[in-house]
C-alpha positions in Angstrom: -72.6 17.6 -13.2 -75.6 17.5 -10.6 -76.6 20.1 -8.1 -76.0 18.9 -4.8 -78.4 21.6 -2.8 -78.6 19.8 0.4 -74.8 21.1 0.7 -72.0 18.7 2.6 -73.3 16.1 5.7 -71.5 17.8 8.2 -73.5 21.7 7.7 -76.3 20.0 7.1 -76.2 17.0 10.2 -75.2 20.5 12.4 -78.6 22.1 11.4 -80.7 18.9 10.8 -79.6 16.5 13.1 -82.7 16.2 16.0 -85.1 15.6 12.4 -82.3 12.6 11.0 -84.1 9.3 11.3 -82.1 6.2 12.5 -83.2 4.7 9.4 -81.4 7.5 7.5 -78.4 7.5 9.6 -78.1 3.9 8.5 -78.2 4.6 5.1 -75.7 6.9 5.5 -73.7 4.9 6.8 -73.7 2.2 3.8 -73.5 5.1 1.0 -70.0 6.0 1.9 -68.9 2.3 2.6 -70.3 1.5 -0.5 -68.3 4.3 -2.5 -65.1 3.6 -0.6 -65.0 -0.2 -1.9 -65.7 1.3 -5.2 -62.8 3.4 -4.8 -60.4 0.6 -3.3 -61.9 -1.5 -6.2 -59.4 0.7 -8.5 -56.9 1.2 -6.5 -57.5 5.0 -5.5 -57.7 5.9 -1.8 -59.3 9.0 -1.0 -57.0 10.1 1.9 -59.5 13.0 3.2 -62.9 11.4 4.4 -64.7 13.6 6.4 -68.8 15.0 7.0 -67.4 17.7 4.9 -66.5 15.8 1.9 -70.1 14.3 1.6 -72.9 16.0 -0.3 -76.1 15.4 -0.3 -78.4 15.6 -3.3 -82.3 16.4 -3.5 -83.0 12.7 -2.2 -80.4 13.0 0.5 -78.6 10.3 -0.7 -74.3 10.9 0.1 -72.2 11.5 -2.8 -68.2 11.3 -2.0 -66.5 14.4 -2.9 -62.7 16.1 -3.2 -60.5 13.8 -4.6 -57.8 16.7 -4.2 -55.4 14.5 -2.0 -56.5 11.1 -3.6 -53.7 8.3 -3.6 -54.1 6.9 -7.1 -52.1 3.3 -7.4 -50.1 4.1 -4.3 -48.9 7.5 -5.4 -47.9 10.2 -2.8 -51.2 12.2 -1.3 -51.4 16.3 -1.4 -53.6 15.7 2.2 -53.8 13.5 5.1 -56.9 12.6 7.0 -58.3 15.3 9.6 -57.1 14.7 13.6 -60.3 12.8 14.0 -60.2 10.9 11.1 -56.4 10.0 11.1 -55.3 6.3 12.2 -53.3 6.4 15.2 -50.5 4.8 13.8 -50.4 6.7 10.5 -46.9 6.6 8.8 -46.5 10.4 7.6 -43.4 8.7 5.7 -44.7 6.0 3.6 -47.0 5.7 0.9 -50.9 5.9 2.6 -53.0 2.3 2.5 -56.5 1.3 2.9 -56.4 0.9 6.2 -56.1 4.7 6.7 -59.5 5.1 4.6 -61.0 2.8 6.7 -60.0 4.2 9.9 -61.5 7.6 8.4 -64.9 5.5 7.6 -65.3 4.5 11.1 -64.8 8.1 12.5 -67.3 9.7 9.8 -70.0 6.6 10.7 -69.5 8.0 14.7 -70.3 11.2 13.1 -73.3 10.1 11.4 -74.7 8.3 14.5 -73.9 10.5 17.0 -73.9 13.9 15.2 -70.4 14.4 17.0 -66.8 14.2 15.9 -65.1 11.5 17.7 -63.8 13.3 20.7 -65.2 16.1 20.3 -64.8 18.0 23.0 -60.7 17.3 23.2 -58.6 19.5 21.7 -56.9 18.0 18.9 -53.6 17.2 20.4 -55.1 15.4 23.4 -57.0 13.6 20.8 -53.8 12.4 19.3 -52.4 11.5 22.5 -55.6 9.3 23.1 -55.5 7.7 19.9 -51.8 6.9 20.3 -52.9 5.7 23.7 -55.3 3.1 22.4 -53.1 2.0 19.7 -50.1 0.8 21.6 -52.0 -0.4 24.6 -55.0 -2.4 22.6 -54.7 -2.4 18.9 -51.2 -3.5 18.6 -52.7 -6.6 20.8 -55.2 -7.4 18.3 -58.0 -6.1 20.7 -60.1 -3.3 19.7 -62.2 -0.6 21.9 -66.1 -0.8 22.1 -67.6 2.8 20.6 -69.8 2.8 23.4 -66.3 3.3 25.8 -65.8 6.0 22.8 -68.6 8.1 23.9 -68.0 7.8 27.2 -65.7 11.1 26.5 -67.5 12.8 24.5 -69.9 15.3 26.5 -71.9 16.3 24.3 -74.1 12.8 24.1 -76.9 12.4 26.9 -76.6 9.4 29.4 -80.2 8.3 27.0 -78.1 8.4 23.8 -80.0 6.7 21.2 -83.1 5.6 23.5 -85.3 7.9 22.0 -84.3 6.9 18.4 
């Protein structure tokens, strides 16, 4: 098995992140895209994507970790997605499909852009109010929120966001 030393994406974006090139962020972005259709390829849904369950090796290239809750052929998870990472309209009931992976890929690619969890700042109840929010009043219509009116909440990110990069 190989040494990961550069530890999980979310420690290390949290002590890197003003050194994290655009051109790496971008690359990270693709690595865990590229695992997930991998994954999907076989029928296995990893249920938990997060920063957290990324490492990074001596190249800093992202390798997907804990397959602990997996979904393998449609079988029941031991763990759902994070607040942040959780589709708004996630069925606790049935059986969990791709969708919900992909919802997760789009938070943890904010993440890697931003160096912020979605809504960060919101405690995670208000963030689940939000989410159900957007769901019912633009989703279910087929339209779909700009990130930039995503990081409109989050206080963290300067009014120059990105101009520097």
């Amino acid at each position: 098995m190989e040494y990961l030393e550069n530890g999980n994406l979310r420690d290390y974006m949290r002590h890197n992140h003003q050194t994290i090139t655009p051109l790496l962020r971008l690359r990270w972005a693709r690595e865990p895209a590229e695992a997930l259709t991998v994954l999907h390829t076989v029928d296995v849904m990893h249920c938990v994507l997060s920063p957290r369950n990324f490492l990074l090796d001596s190249d800093l290239h992202l390798k997907i970790s804990d397959f602990g809750g997996a979904s393998l052929c449609g079988s029941e998870p031991s763990a759902t997605p994070a607040t942040r990472f959780r589709h708004p309209a996630y069925d606790w009931n049935a059986a969990p499909v791709f969708g919900d992976d992909i919802f997760s890929l789009g938070s943890l690619i904010y993440f890697i852009m931003t160096g912020c969890y979605p809504y960060e700042d919101i405690p995670s109840n208000e963030v689940e109010k939000l989410y159900e929010l957007l769901s019912k009043s633009m989703c279910s219509k087929g339209q779909f929120p700009l990130v930039h009116n995503f990081m409109k909440y989050n206080t963290r990110l300067g009014r120059n966001f990105g101009a520097s990069e």
